[in-house]
N, C-alpha and C positions, 0 to 999 in steps of 0.2 A: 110420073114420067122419070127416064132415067135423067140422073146427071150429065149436063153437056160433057163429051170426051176436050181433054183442055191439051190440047198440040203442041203448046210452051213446058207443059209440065213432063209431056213425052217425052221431046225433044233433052230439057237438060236432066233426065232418068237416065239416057240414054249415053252421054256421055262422063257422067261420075265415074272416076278412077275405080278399079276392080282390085279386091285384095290382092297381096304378091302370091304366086303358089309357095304351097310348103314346101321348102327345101330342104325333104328324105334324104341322109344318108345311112349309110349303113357302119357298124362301127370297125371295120377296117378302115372306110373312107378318112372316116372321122379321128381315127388314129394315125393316118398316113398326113393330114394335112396338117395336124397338131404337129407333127415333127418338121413341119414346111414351116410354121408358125413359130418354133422355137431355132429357127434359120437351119435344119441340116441340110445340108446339099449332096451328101453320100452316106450312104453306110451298105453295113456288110453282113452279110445275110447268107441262107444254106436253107431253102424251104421242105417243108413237108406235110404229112395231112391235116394237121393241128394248125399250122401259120399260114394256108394255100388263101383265105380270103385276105390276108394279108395282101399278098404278093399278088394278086389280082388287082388289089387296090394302088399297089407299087407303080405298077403299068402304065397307071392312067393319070401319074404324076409328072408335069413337067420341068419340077423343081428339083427333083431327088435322084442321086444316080446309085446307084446297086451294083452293087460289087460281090457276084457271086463267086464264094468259096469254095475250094473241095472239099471242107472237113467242117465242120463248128466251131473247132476248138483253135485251127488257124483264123476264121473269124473274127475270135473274142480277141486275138492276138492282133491280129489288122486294124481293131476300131480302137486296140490300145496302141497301139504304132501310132497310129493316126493323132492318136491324143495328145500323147508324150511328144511328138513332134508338134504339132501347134499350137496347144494349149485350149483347145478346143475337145467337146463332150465327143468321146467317137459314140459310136451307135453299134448296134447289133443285134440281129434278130435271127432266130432257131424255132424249130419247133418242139412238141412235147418230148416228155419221154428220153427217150435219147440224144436226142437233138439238144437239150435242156442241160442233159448231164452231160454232153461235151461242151459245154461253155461255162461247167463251173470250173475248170482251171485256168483259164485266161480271166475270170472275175475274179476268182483269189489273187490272184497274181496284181491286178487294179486295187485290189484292199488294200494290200501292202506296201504297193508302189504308190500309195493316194492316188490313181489315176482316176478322173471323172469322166465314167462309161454309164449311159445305159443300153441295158441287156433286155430286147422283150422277147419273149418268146410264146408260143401257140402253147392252150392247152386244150385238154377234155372236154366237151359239153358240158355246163353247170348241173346238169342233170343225172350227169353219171360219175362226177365228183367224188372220191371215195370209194368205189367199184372195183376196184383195180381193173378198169378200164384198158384197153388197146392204146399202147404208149402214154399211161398217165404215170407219174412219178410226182411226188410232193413239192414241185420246185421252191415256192417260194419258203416250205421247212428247212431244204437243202441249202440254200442260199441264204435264211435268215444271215446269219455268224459269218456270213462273209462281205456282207452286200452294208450298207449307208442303209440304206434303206426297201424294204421290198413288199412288191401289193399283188395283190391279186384282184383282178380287177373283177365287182360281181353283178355294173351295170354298166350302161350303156352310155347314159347319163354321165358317169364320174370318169367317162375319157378325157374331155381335155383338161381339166383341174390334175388329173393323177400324172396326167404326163407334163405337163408344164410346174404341177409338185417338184417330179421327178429331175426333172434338168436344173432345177436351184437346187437340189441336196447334190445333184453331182457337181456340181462345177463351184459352190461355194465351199466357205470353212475349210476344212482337211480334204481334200477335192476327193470321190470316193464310186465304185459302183452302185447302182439301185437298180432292182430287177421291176421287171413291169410282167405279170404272167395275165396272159388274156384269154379267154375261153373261146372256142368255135363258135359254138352259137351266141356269144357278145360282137362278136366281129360280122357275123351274119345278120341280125337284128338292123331293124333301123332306127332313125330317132332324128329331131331336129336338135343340133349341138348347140350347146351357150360357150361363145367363147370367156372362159376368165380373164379377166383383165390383171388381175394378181396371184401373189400363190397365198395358200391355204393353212402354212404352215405357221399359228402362232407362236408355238413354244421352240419355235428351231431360229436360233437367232448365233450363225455363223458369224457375224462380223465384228470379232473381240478386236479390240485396238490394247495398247499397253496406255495406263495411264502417267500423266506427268513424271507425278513421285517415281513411278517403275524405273522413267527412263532418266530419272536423275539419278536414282542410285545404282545405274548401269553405268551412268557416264563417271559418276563420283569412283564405281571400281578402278574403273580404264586408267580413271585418272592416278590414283595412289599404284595400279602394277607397274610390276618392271619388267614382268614375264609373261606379260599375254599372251594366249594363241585364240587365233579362232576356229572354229571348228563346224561347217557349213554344210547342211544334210540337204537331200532332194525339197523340204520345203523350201528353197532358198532359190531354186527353177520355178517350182508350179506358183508360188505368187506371184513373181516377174518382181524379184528384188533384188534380181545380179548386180542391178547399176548401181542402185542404192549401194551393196554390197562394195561394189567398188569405189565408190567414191568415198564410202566410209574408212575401209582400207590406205586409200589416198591422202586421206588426212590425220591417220593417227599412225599409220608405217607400221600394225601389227600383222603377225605373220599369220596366213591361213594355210587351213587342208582344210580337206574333203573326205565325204563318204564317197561310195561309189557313186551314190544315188546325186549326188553333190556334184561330181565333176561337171565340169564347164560353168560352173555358177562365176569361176574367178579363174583368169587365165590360167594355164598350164606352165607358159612359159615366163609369166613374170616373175621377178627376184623374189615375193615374196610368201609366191606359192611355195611349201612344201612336200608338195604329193596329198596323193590316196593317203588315208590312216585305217588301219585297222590289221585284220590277218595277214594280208598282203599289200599292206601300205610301205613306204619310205622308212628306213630306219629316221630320218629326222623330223617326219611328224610324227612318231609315236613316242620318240624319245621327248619330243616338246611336249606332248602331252603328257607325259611323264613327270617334266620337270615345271611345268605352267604354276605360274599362282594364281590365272585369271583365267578361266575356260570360258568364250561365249559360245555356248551351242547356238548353232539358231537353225531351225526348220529341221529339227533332228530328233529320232528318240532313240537314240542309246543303245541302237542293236548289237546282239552279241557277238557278229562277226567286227566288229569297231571297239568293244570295250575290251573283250576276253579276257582275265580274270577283274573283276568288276570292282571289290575293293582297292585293285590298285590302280583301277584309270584314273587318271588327274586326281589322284589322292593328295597332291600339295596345293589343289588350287582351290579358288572360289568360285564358282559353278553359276554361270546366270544362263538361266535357260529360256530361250524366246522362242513359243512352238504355238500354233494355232487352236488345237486340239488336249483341251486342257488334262481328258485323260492321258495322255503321254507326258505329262510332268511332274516330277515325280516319282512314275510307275517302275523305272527301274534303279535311275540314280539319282538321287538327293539334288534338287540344288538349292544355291541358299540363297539365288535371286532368282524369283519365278515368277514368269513372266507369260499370260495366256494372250497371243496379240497375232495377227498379220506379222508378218518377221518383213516385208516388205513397208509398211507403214513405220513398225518400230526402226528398224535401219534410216528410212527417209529421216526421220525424226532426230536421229543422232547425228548422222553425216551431216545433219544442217548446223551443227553449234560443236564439231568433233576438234579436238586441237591432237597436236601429236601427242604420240605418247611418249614419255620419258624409258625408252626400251632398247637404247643402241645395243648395249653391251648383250644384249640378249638375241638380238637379230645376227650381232659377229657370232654369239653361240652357237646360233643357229646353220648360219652362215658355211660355220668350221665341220658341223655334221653330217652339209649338204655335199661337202665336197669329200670328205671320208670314207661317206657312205654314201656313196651313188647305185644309181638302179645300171646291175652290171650283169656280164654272165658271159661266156667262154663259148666266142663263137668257133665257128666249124670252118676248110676250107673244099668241106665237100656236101656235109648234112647240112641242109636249112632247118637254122635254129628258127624256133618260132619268133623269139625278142627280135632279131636280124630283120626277120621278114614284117613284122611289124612294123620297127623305126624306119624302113627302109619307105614303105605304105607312108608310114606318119611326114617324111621327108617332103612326098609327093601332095599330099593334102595338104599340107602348110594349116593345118585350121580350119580349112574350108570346106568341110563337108559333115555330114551325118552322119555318123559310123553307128551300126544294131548290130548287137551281138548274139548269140544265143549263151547256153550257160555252160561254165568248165573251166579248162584253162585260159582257151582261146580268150575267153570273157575277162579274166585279172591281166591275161598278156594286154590287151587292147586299152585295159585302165589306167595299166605302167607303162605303156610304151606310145601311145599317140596322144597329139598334143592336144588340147581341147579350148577351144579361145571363146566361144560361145554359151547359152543356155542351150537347151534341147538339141545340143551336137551330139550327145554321147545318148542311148536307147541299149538298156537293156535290165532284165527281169532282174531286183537287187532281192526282195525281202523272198518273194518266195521261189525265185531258183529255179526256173522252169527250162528245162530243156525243150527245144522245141520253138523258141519265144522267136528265136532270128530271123529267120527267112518271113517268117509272114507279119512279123511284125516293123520288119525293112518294107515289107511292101504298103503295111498304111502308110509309115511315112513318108513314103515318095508319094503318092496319091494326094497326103496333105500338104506336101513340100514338094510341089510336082519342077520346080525349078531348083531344088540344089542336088548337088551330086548327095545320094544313098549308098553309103560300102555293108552290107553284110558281114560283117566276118564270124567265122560261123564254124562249129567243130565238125567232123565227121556223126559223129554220135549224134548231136544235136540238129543236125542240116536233117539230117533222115528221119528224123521225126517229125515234119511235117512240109518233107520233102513235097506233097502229090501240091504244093503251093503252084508251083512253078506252070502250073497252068495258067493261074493267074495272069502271071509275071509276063506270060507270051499274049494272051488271048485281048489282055487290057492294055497292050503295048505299053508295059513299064519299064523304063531305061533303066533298071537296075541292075548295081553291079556286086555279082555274089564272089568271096575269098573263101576255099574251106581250106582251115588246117588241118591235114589230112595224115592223125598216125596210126590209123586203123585201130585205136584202142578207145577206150573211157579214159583220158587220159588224167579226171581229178582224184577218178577214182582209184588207178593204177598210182599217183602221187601216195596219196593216202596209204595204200598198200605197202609201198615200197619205204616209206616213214614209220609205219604205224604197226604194221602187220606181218613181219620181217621178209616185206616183199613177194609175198605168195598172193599169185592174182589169181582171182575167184572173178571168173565168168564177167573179165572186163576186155577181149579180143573179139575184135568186132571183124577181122579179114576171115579169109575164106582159107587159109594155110598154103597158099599156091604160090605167093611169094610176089604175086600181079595186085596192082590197089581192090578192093572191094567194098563195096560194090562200084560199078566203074559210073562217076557220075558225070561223068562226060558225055557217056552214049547215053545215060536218062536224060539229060540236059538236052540234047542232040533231038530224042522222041517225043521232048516238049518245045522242039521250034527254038530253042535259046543256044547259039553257040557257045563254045567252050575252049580249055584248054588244060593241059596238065603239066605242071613243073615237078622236076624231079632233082634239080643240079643248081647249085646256088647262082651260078655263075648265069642263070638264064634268069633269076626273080625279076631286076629290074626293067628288062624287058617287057616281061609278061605282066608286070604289074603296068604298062605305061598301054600296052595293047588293051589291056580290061578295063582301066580308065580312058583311054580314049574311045571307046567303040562306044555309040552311040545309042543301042539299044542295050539291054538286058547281054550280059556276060558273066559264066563262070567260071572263078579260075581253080582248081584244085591244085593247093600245093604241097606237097610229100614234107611232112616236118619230121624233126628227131623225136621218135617215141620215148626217150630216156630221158626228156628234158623235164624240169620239173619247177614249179612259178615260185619266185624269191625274192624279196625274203618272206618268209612264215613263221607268224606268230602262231605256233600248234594251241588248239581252239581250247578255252578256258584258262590259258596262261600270260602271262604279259611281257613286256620288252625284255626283260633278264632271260627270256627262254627264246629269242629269235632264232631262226634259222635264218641262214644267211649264204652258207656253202654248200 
């Protein structure tokens, strides 16, 4: 006979918990939520047919806001705006091919500037790899030598490890870009994701500190100079050891400069600031650096627009160099305390036990050079000098805003002539020079610093190259306010020229020969929804600079500067202080 049927046994069959389903995603999904998971909340993007499941995936995020570009290459520039303004990883994504190769000069430019970016971008089917495929280029060979680090992703599985990799090599150590290249059919596929709980990376161990001894025989220097200077590069922002920096300052009364990269690390306008140092630094920081017995570089390496001729920078001093990044010590100039450490840690570290220094006599030295040689030039009572229109701008900010520059003159006028009281006040391309950098890289930072006033100032030459931004600027309602100094020429180039190459300009006139501005950027401004204005008369700057600051949305002002004007003083490149130009 059969078995009696047992109704208890049915009954709790019937209600035992059911597995969970599998939760299939696809690896766009699963790349879009990995950047939810390492907290981005924006990045900036330009899609096409290599990154479309990406951006499908983007859609259906409530975390992440997209900030579509007109170009790539302003992009790369936006997520590094974004960065250098908060100190946060900007983001950016392109697709294959082309798309790929307009974002390797905004990630050169993050090498240089240590900015920590990452870049992914779309590529080929893994299948057709090698082919020369429809928009495939080598990306991650291209960007090897520019990038921290860079992958090609070739499963589906190793998405969230490579990207959560990826955001600790950018944002620790020498903060830097890492490319993520992702294939079509990776991003199409599905998979159930394991999240990591840590990164992967055993041999990469970023967090040098300076030991005891290091910083005893920094302090024991400090202690025996009578001529110190110091001398404070952009690592001295991306660690966040301004304060340190100042308090250090504070307590031993030695005088600093700055690179460019450097500015706002240490007020502008206190007594002990000396300026900018380098090609177009202050006669009296190049002169202290000349005459130093104690150089502390910190968060610096030695670039040649800061040393020019290299045997004789701080050739009287004792060189203690504190840089994160142990290959840059060393690599160009000796020093004889080296020191591979956080420059934010090492500074903490000193300022806690710092006494003054025994350096008056050297500070009156200093003091008597400052006022000798002042940052000067011959203004005009009709042409707007560029310096004029600057200080005049710098009057009105008091300190209080973001100034991005693009590259030229406008860019050394902007270094010499506004005051900089903050870290991440001053944005703009130092190591590699990118024209182009300004306008879209004003507008990450306002996106990331959606509450402080953003100034562009920005060349004519340089505004037009990545002028088609300004869609942006209207569509994403960004209150940003654009200054071009406007002298229808190349105007570092035309410098150069007229120093160098007994004034014979080769194809650096950018007007139309009609005698009217060109191209007129008021009516582009105007056909991108952003008003505008144009100054031509000195007697109207103040105005029109308080109208462009006060207007509440997005403002460009274009203003007619003197094309014969030229940025001073200059150290002409590979010579040193005996060779300044100055008149």
């Amino acid at each position: 006979m059969p078995a009696p049927k047992n109704p208890a046994h049915a009954r709790t069959r019937a209600v035992e918990p059911t597995a969970e389903p599998i939760a299939l995603k696809t690896g766009a999904d699963i790349l879009v939520e990995a950047l939810e998971r390492e907290g981005v909340d924006v990045l900036f993007a330009y899609p096409g047919g290599s990154s479309m499941p990406i951006h499908q995936a983007l859609t259906r995020s409530k975390k992440i806001r997209v900030i579509l570009a007109r170009h790539e290459q302003g992009e790369a520039f936006e997520a590094g705006g974004y960065a250098r303004a908060t100190g946060r990883t900007g983001v950016c994504i392109a697709t294959s091919g082309p798309g790929a190769t307009n974002l390797v000069t905004g990630i050169a430019d993050a090498k240089l500037d240590s900015i920590p970016l990452v870049a992914i971008t779309g590529q080929v089917p893994t299948k057709v790899i090698g082919t020369d495929a429809f928009q495939e280029v080598p990306t991650v060979e291209i960007c090897r030598s520019i990038t921290k680090h860079a992958t090609l992703i070739q499963s589906i599985d190793s998405i969230p490890q490579v990207v959560k990799d990826s955001f600790h090599i950018a944002s620790t150590g020498r903060r830097g870009p890492v490319l993520i290249d992702l294939p079509k059919d990776i991003q199409q596929a599905s998979a159930v994701p394991s999240w990591p709980e840590k990164t992967s990376l055993r041999s990469y161990n970023p967090f040098l500190r300076a030991t005891p001894e290091e910083l005893d025989r920094i302090r024991e220097a400090v202690a025996s100079s009578r001529r110190p200077v110091i001398y404070c590069g952009g690592g001295v922002v991306s660690s966040g050891a301004s304060e340190a920096l100042r308090a250090f300052v504070r307590a031993t009364g030695i005088p600093v400069t700055a690179t460019l990269m450097g500015l706002g690390a240490f007020p502008s306008d206190d007594p002990l600031f000396l300026g900018m140092l380098g090609m177009h630094g202050t006669y009296a920081a190049n002169w202290a650096i000349a005459h130093a017995d104690l150089l502390l570089a910190l968060g610096t390496r030695f670039d040649d627009r800061v040393t020019g001729k290299l045997d004789e920078f701080a050739s009287q001093a004792t060189i203690a160099h504190v840089e994160i990044d142990p290959s840059e010590i060393n690599k160009i100039k000796r020093a004889h305390l080296a020191v591979a450490s956080d420059v934010r840690y090492a500074l903490e570290a000193l300022a806690g036990v710092a006494r003054p220094c025994d350096c008056a006599p050297w500070r009156g030295e200093l003091e008597k050079k400052c006022r000798d040689f002042p940052m000067r030039f011959v203004d005009s009572e009709d042409t707007i000098k560029p310096q004029y229109l600057l200080r005049t701008l710098s009057d009105r900010l008091r300190g209080d805003a973001i100034v991005v520059t693009g590259v030229g003159q406008h860019q050394m006028w902007s270094a010499q002539w506004i005051s900089y009281r903050q870290p991440r006040s001053f944005i703009t391309s130092g190591g590699l020079g990118a024209m182009g950098f300004g306008l879209p890289a004003a507008i990450g930072a306002q996106i990331g610093r959606p509450d402080a006033l953003v100034v562009n100032v920005d060349g004519d030459g340089s505004f037009l190259m990545n002028i088609q931004e300004l869609a942006v600027v209207n569509l994403e309602k960004i209150p940003l306010k654009m200054m071009i100094l406007d002298n229808q020429h190349l105007g570092m180039v035309v410098q150069w020229e007229d120093r160098f190459f007994a004034g014979n300009h080769a194809h650096t006139y950018l007007g139309d020969g009609s005698g009217t501005p060109y191209p007129d950027f008021i009516r582009i401004a105007s056909g991108f929804g952003i008003p505008g204005r144009r100054v031509t008369r000195k007697k109207d700057v103040p105005a029109a600079l308080d109208a462009m600051l006060n207007e509440k949305g997005p403002f460009l002002l274009d203003v007619m500067t003197d094309r014969t004007e030229h940025v001073l003083p200059m150290i002409p490149s590979g010579k040193s202080i005996r060779d300044v130009i100055q008149e």
